[in-house]
CHARMM internal coordinates of N, CA and C (Angstrom, degrees):
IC EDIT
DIST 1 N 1 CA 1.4449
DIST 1 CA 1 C 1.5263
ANGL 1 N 1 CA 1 C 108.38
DIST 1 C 2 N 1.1222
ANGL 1 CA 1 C 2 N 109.53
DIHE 1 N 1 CA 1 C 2 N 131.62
DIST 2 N 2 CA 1.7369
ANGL 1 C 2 N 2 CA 121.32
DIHE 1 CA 1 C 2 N 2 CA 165.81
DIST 2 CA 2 C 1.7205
ANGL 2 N 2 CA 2 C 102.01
DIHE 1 C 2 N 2 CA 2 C -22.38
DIST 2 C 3 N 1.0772
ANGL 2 CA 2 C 3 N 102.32
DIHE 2 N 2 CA 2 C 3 N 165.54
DIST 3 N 3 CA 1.4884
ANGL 2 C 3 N 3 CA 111.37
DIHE 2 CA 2 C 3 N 3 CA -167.91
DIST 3 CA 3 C 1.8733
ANGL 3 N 3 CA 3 C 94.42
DIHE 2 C 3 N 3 CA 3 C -107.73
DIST 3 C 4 N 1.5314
ANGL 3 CA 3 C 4 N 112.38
DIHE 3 N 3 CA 3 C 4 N -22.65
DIST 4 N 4 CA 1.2770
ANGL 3 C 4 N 4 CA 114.34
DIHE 3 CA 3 C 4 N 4 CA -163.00
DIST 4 CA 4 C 1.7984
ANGL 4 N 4 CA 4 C 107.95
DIHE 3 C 4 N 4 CA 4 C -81.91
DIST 4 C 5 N 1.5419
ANGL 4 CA 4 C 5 N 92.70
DIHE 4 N 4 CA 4 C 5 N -44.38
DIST 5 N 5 CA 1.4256
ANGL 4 C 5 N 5 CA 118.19
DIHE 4 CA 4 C 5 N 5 CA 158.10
DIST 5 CA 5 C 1.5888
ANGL 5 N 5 CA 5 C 105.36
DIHE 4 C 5 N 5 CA 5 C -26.36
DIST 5 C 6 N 1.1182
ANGL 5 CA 5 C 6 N 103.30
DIHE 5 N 5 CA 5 C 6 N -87.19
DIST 6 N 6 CA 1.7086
ANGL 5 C 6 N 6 CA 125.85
DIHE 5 CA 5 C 6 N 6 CA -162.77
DIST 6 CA 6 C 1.4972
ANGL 6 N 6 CA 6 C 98.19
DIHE 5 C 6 N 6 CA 6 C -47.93
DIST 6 C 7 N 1.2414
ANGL 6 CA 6 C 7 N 114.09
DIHE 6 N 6 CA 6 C 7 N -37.81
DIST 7 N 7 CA 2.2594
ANGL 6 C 7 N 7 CA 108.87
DIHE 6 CA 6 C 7 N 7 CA 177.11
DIST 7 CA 7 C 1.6462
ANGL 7 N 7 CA 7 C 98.84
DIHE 6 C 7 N 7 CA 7 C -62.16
DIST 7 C 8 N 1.2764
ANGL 7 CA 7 C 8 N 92.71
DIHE 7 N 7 CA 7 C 8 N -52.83
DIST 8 N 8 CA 1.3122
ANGL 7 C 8 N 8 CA 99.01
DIHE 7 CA 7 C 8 N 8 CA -157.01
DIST 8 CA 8 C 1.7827
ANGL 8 N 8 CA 8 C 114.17
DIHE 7 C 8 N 8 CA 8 C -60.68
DIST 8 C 9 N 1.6415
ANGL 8 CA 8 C 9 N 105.34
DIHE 8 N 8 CA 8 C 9 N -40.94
DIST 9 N 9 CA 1.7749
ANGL 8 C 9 N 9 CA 106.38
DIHE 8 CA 8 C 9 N 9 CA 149.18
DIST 9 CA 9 C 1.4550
ANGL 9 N 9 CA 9 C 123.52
DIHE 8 C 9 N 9 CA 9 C -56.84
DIST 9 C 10 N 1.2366
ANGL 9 CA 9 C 10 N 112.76
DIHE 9 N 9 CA 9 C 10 N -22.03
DIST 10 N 10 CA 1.8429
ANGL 9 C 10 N 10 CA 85.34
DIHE 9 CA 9 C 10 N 10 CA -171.10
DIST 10 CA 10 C 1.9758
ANGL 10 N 10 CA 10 C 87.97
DIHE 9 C 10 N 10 CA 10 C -94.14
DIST 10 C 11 N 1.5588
ANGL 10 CA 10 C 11 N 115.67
DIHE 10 N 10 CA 10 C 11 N -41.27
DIST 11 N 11 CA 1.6727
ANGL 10 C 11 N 11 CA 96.61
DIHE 10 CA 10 C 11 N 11 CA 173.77
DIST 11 CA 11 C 1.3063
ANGL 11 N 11 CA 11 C 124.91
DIHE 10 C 11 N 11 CA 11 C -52.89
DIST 11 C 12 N 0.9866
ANGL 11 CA 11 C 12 N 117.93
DIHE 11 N 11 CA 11 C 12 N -0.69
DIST 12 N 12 CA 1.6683
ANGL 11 C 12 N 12 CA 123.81
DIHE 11 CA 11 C 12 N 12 CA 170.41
DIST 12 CA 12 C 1.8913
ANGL 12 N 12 CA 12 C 107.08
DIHE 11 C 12 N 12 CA 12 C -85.38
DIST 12 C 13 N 1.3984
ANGL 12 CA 12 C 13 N 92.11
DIHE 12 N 12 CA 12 C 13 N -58.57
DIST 13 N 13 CA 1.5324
ANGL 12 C 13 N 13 CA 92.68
DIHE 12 CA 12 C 13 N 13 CA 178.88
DIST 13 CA 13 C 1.4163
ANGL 13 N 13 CA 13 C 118.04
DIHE 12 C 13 N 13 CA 13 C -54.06
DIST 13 C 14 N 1.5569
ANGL 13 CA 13 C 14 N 122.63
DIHE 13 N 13 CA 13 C 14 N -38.63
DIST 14 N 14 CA 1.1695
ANGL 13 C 14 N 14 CA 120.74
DIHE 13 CA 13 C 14 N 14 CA 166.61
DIST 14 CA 14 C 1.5065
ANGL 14 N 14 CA 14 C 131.10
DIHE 13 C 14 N 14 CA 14 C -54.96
DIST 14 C 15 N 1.3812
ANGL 14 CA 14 C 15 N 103.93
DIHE 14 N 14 CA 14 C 15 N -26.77
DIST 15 N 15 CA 1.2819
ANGL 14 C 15 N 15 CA 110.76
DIHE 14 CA 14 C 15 N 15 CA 172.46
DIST 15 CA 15 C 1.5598
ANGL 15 N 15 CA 15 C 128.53
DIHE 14 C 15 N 15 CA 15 C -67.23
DIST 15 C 16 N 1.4683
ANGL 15 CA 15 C 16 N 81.56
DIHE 15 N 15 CA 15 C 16 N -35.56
DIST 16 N 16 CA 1.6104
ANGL 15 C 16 N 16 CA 85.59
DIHE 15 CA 15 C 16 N 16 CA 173.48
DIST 16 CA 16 C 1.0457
ANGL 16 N 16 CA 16 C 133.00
DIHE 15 C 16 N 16 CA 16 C -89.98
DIST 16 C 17 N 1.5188
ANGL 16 CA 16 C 17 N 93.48
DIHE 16 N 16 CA 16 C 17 N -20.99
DIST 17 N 17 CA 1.9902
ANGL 16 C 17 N 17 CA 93.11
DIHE 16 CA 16 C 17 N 17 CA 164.41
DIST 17 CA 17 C 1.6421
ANGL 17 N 17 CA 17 C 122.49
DIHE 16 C 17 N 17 CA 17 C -73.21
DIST 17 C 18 N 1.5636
ANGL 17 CA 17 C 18 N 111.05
DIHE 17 N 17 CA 17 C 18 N -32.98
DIST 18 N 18 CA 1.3966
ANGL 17 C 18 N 18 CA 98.24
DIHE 17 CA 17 C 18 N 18 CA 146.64
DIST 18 CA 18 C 1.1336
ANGL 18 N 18 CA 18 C 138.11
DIHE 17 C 18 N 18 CA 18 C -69.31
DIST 18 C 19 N 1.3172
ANGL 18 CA 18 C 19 N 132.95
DIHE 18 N 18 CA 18 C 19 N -9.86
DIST 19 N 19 CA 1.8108
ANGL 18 C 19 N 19 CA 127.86
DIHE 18 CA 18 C 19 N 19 CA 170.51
DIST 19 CA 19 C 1.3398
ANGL 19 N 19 CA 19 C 82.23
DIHE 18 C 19 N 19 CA 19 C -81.27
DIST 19 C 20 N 1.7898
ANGL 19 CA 19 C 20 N 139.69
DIHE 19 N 19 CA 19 C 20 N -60.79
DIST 20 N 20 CA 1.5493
ANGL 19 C 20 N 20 CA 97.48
DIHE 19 CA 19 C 20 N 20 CA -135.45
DIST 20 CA 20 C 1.8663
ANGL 20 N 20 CA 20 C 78.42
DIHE 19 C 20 N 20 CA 20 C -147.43
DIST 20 C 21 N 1.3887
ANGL 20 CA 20 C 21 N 91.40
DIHE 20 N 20 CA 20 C 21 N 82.96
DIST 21 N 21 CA 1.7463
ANGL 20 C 21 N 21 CA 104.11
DIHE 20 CA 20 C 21 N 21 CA 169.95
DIST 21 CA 21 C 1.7343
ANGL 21 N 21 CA 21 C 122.88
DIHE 20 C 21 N 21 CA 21 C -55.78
DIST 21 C 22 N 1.5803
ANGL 21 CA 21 C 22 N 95.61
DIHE 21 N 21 CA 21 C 22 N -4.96
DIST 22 N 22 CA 1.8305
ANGL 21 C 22 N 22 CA 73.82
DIHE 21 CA 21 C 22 N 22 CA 179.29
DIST 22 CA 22 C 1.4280
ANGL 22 N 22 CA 22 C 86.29
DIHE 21 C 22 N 22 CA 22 C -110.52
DIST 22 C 23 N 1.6378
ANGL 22 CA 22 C 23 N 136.03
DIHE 22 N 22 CA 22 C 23 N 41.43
DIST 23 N 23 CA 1.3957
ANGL 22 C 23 N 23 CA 104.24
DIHE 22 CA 22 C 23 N 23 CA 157.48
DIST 23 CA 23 C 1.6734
ANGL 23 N 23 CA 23 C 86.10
DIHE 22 C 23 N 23 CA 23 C -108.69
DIST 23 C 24 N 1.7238
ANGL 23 CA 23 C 24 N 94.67
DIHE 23 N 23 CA 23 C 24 N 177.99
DIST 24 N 24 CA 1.4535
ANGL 23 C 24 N 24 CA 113.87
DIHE 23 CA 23 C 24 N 24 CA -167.42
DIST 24 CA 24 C 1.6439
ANGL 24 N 24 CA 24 C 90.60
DIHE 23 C 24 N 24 CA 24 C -104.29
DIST 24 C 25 N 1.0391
ANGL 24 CA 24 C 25 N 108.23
DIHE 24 N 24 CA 24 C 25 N 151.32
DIST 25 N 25 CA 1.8697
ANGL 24 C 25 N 25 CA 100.75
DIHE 24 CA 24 C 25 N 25 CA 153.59
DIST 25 CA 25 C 2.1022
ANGL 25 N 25 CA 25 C 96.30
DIHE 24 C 25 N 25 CA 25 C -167.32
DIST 25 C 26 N 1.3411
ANGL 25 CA 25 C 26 N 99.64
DIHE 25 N 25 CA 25 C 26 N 154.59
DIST 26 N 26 CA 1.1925
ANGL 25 C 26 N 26 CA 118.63
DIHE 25 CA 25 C 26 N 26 CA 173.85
DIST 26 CA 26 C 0.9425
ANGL 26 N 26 CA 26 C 130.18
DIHE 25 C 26 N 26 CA 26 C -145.20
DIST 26 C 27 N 1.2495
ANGL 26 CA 26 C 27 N 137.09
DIHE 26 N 26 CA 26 C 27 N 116.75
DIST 27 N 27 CA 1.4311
ANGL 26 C 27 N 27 CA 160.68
DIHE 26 CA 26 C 27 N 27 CA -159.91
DIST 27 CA 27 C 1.4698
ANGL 27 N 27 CA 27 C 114.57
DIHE 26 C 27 N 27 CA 27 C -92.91
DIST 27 C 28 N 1.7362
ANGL 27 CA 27 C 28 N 98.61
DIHE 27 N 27 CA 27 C 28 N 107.20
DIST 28 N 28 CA 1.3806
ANGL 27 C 28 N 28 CA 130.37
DIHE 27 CA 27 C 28 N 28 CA 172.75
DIST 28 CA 28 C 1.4044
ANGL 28 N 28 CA 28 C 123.15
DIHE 27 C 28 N 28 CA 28 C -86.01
DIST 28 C 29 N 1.6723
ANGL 28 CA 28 C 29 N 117.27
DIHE 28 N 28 CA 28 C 29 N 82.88
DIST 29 N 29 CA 1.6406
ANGL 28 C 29 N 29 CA 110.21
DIHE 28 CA 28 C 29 N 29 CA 168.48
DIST 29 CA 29 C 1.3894
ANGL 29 N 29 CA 29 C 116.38
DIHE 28 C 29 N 29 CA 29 C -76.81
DIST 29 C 30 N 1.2772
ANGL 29 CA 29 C 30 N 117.43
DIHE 29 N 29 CA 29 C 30 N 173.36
DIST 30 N 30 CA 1.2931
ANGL 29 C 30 N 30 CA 133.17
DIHE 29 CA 29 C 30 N 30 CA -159.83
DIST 30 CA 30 C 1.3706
ANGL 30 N 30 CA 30 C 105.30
DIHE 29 C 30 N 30 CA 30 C -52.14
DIST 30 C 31 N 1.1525
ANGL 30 CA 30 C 31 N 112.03
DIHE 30 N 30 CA 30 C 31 N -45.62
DIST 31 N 31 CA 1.6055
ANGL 30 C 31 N 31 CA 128.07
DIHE 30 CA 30 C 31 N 31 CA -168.78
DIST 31 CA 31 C 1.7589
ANGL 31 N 31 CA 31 C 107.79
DIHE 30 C 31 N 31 CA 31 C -65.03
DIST 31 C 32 N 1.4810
ANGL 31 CA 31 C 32 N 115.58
DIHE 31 N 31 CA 31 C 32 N -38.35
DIST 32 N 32 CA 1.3122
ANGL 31 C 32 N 32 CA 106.61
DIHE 31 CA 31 C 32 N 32 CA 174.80
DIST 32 CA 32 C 1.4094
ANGL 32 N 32 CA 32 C 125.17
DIHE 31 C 32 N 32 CA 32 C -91.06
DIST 32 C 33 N 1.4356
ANGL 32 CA 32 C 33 N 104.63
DIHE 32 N 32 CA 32 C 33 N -16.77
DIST 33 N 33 CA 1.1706
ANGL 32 C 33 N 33 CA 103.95
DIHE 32 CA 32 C 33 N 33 CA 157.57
DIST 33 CA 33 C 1.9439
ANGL 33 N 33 CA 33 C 136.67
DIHE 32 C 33 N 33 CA 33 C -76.60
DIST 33 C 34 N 0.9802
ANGL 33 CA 33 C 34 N 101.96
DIHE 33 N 33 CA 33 C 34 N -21.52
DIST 34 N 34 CA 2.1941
ANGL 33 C 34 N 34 CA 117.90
DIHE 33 CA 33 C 34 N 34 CA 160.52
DIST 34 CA 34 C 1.5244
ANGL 34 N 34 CA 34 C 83.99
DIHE 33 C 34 N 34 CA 34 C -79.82
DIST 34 C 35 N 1.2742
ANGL 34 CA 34 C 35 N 165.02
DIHE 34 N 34 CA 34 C 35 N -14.07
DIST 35 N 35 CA 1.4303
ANGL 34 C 35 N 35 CA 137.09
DIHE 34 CA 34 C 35 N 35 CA 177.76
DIST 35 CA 35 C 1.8368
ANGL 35 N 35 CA 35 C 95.46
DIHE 34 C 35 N 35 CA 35 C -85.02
DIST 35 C 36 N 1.0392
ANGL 35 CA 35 C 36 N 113.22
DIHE 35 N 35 CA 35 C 36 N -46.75
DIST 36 N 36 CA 1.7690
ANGL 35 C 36 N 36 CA 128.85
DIHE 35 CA 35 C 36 N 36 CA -172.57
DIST 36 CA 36 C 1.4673
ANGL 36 N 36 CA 36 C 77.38
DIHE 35 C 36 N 36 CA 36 C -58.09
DIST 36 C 37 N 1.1499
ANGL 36 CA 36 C 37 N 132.58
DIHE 36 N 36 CA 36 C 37 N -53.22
DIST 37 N 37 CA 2.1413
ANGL 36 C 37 N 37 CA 109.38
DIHE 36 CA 36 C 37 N 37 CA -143.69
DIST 37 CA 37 C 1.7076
ANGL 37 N 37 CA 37 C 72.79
DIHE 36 C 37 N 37 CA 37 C -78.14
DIST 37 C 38 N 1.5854
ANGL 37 CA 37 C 38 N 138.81
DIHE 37 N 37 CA 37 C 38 N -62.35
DIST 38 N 38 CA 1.0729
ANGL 37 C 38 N 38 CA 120.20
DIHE 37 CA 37 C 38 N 38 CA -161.50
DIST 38 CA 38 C 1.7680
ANGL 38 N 38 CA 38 C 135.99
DIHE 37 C 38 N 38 CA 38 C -54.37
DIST 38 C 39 N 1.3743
ANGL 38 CA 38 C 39 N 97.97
DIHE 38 N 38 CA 38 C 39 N -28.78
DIST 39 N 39 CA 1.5305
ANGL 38 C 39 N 39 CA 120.69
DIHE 38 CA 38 C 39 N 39 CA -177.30
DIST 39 CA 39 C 1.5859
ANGL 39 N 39 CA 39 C 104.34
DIHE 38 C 39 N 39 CA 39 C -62.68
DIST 39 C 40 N 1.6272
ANGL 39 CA 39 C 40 N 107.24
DIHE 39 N 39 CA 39 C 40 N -40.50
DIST 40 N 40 CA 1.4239
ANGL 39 C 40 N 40 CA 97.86
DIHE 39 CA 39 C 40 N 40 CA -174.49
DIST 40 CA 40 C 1.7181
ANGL 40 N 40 CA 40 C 119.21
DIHE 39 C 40 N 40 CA 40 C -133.00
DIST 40 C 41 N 1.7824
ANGL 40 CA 40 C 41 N 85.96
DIHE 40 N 40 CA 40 C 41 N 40.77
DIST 41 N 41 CA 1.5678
ANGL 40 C 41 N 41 CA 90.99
DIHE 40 CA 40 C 41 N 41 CA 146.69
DIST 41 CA 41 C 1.4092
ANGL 41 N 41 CA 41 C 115.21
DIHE 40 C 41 N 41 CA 41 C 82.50
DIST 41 C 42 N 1.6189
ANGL 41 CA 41 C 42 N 108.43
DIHE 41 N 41 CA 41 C 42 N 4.58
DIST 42 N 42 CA 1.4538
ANGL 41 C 42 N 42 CA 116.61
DIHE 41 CA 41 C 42 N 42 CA -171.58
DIST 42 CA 42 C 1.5542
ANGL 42 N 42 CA 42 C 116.97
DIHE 41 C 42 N 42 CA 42 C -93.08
DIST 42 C 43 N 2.0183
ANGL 42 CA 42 C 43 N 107.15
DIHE 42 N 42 CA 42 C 43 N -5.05
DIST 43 N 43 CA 1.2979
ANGL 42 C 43 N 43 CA 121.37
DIHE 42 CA 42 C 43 N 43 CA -170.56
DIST 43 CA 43 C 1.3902
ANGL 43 N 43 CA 43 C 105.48
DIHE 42 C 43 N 43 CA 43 C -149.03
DIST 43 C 44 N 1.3460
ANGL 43 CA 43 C 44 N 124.25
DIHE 43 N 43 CA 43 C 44 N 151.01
DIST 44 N 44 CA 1.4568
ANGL 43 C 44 N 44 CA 98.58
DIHE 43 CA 43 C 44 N 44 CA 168.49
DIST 44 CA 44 C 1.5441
ANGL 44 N 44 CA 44 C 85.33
DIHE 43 C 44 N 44 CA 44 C -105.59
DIST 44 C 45 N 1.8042
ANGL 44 CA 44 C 45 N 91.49
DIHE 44 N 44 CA 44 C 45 N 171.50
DIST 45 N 45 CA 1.4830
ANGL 44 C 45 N 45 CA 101.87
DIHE 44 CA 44 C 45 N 45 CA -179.10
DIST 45 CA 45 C 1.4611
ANGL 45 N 45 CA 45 C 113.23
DIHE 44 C 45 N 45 CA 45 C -59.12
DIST 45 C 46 N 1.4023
ANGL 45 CA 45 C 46 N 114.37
DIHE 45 N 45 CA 45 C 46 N -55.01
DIST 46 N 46 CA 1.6968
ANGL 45 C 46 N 46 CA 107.70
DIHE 45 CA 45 C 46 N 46 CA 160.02
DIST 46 CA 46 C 0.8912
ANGL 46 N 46 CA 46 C 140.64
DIHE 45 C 46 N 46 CA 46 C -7.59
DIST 46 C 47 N 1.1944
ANGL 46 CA 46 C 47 N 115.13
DIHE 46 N 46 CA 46 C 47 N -68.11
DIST 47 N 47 CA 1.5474
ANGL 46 C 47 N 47 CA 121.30
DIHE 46 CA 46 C 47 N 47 CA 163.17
DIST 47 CA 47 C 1.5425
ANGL 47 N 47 CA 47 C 125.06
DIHE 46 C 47 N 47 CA 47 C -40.99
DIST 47 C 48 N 1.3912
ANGL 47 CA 47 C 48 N 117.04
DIHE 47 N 47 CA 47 C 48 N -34.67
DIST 48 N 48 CA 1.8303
ANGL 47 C 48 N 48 CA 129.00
DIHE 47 CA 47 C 48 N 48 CA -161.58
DIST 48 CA 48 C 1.7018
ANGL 48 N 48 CA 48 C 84.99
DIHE 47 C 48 N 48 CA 48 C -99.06
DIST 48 C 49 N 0.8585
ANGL 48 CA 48 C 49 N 131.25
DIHE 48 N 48 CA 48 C 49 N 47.53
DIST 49 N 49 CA 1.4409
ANGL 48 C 49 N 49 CA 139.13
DIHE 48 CA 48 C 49 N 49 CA -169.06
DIST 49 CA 49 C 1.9881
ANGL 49 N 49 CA 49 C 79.86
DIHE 48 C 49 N 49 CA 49 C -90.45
DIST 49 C 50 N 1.7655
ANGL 49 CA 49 C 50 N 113.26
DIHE 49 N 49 CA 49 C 50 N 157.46
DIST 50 N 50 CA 1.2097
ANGL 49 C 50 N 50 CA 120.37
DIHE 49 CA 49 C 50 N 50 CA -163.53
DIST 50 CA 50 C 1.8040
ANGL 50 N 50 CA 50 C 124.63
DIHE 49 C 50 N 50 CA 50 C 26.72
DIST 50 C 51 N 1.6711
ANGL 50 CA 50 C 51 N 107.15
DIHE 50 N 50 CA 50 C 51 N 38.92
DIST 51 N 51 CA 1.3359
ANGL 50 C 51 N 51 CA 86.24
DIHE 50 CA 50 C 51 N 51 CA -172.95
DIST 51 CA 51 C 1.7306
ANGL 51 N 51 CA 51 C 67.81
DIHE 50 C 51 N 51 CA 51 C -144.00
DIST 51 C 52 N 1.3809
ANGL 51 CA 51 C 52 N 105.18
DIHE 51 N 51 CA 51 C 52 N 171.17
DIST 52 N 52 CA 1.5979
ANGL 51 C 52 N 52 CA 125.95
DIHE 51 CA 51 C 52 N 52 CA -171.04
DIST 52 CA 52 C 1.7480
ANGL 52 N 52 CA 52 C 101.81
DIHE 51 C 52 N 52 CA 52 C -58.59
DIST 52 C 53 N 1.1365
ANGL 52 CA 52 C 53 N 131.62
DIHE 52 N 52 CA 52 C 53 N 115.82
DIST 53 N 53 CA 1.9611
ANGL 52 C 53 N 53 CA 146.44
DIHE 52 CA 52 C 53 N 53 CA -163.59
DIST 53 CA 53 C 1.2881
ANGL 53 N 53 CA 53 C 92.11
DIHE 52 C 53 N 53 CA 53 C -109.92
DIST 53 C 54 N 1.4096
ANGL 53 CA 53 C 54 N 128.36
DIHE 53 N 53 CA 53 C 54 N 134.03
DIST 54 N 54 CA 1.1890
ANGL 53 C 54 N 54 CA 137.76
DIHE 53 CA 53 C 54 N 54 CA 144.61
DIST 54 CA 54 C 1.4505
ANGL 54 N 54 CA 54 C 125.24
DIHE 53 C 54 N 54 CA 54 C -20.10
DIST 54 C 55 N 0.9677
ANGL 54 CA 54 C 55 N 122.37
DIHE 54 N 54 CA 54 C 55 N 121.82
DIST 55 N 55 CA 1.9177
ANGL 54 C 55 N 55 CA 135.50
DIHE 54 CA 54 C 55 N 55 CA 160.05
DIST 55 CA 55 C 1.0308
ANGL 55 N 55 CA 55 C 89.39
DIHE 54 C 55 N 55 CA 55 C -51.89
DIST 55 C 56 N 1.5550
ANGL 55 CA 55 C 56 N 161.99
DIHE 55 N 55 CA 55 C 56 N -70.26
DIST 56 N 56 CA 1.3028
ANGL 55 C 56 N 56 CA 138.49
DIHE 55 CA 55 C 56 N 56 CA -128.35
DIST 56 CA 56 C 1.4487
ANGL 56 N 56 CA 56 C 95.89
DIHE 55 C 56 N 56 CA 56 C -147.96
DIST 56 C 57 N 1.9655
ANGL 56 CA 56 C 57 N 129.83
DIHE 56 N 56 CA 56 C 57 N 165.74
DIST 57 N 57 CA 0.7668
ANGL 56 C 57 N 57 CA 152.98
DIHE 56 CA 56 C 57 N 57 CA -175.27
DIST 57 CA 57 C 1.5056
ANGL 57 N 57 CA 57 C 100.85
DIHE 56 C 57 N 57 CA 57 C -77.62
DIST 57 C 58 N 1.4058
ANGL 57 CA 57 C 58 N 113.32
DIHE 57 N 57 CA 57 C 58 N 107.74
DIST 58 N 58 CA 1.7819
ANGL 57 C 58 N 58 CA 105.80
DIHE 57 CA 57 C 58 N 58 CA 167.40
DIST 58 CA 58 C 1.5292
ANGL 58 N 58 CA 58 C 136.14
DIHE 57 C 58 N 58 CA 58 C -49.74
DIST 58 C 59 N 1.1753
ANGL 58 CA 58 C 59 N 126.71
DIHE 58 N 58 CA 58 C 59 N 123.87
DIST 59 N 59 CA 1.4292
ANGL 58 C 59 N 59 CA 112.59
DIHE 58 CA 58 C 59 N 59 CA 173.82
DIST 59 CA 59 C 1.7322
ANGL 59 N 59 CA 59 C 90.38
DIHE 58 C 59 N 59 CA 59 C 165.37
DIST 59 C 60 N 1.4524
ANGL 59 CA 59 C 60 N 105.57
DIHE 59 N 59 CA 59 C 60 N -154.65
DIST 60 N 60 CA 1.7855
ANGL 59 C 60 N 60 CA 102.42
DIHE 59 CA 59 C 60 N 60 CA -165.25
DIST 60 CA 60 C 1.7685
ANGL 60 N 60 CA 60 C 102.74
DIHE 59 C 60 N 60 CA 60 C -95.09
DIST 60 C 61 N 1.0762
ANGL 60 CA 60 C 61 N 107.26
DIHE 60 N 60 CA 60 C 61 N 148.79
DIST 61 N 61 CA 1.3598
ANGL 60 C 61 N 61 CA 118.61
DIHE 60 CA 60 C 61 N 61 CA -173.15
DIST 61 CA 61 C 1.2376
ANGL 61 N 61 CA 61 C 98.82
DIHE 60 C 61 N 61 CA 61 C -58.30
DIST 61 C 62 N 1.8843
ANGL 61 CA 61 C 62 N 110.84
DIHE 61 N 61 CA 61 C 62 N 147.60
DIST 62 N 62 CA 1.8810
ANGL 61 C 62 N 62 CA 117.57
DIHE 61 CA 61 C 62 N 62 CA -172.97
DIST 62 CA 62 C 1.1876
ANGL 62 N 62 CA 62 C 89.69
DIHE 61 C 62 N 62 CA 62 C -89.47
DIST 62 C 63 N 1.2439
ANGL 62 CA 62 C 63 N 130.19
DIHE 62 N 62 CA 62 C 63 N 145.12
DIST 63 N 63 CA 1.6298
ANGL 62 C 63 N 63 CA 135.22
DIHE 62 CA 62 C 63 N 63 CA -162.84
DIST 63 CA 63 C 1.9470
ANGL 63 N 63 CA 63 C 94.68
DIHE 62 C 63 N 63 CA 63 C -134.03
DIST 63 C 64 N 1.0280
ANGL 63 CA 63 C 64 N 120.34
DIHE 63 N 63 CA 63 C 64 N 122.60
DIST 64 N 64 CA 1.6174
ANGL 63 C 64 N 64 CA 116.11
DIHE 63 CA 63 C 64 N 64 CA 172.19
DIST 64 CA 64 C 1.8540
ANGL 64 N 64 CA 64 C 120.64
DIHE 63 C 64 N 64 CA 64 C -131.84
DIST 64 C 65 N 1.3002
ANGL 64 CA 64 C 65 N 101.72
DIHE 64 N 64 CA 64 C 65 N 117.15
DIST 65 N 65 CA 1.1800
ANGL 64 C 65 N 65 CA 108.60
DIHE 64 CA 64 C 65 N 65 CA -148.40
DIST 65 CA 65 C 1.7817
ANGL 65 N 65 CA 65 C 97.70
DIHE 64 C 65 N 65 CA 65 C -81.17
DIST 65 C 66 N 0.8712
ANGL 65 CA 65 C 66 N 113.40
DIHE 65 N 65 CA 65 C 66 N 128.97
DIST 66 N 66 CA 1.7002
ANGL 65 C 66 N 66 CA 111.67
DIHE 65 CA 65 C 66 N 66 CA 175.57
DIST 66 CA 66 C 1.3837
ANGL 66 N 66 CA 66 C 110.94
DIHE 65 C 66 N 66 CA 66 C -127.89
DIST 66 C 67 N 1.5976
ANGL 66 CA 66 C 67 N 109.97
DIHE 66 N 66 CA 66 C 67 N 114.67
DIST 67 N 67 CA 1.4844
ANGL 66 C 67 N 67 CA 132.85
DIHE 66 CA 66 C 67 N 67 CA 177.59
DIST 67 CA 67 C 1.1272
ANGL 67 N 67 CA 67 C 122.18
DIHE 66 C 67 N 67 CA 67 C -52.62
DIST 67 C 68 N 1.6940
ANGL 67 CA 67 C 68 N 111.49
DIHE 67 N 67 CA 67 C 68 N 148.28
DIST 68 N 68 CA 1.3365
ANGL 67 C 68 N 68 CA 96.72
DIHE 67 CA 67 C 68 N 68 CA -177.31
DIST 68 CA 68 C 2.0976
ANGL 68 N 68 CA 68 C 102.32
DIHE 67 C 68 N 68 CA 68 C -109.36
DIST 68 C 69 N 1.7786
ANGL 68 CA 68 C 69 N 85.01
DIHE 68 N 68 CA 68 C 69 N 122.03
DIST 69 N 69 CA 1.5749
ANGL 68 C 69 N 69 CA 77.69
DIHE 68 CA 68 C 69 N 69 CA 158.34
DIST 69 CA 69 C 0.9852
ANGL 69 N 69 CA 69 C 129.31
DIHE 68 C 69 N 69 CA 69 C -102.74
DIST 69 C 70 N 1.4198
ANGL 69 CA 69 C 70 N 128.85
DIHE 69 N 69 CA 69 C 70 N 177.12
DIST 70 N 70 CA 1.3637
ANGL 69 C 70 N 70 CA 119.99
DIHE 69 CA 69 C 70 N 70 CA -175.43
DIST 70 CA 70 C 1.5739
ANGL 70 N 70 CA 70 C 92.41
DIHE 69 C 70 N 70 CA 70 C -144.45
DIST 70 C 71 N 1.2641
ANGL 70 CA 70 C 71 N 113.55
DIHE 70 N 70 CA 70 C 71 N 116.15
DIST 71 N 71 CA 1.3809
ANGL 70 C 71 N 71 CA 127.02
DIHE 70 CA 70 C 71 N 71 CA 160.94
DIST 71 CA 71 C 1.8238
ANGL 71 N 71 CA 71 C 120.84
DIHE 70 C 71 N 71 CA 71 C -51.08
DIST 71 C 72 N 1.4292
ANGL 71 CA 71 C 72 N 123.67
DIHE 71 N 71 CA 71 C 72 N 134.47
DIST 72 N 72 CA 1.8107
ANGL 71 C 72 N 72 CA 107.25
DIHE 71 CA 71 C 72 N 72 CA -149.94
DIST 72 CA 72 C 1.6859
ANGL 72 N 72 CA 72 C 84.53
DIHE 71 C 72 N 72 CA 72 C -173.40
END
COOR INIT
IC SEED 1 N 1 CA 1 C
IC BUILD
C-alpha cells in the first residue's frame, strides 16, 4: 500500500479515537491481512509469492515450560 495512503489511514483512525474513545477499531495493512489468508488456510504461502510472506510459520505458539528448581 502507498505510503501516503497508510498516514492518511492511521490520521483517520486517530481521529476517531479522539471524537469517540469508547469505540475500538484496528487497523489492517496489507501485510497483516496475507498473514490472516495464510494462518487460516485460505492461501497457501506460494501463491503470495512477491507480495509481503509471513515472519513466522502459522499455527499455535511453541510454548516450553521450564521448572522451577530450587537449590536446598
Amino acid at each position: 500500500m502507498n505510503q501516503r495512503l497508510v498516514t492518511r489511514k492511521n490520521r483517520k483512525v486517530r481521529r476517531l479515537r479522539s471524537l469517540y474513545p469508547d469505540v475500538t477499531c484496528k487497523i489492517f495493512y496489507q501485510r497483516d491481512y496475507l498473514h490472516l489468508l495464510v494462518k487460516y488456510g485460505l492461501e497457501e504461502p506460494d501463491q503470495l509469492e512477491g507480495l509481503a510472506t509471513p515472519t513466522r510459520i502459522p499455527g499455535p505458539p511453541d510454548v516450553n515450560v521450564v521448572e522451577d528448581v530450587s537449590t536446598g
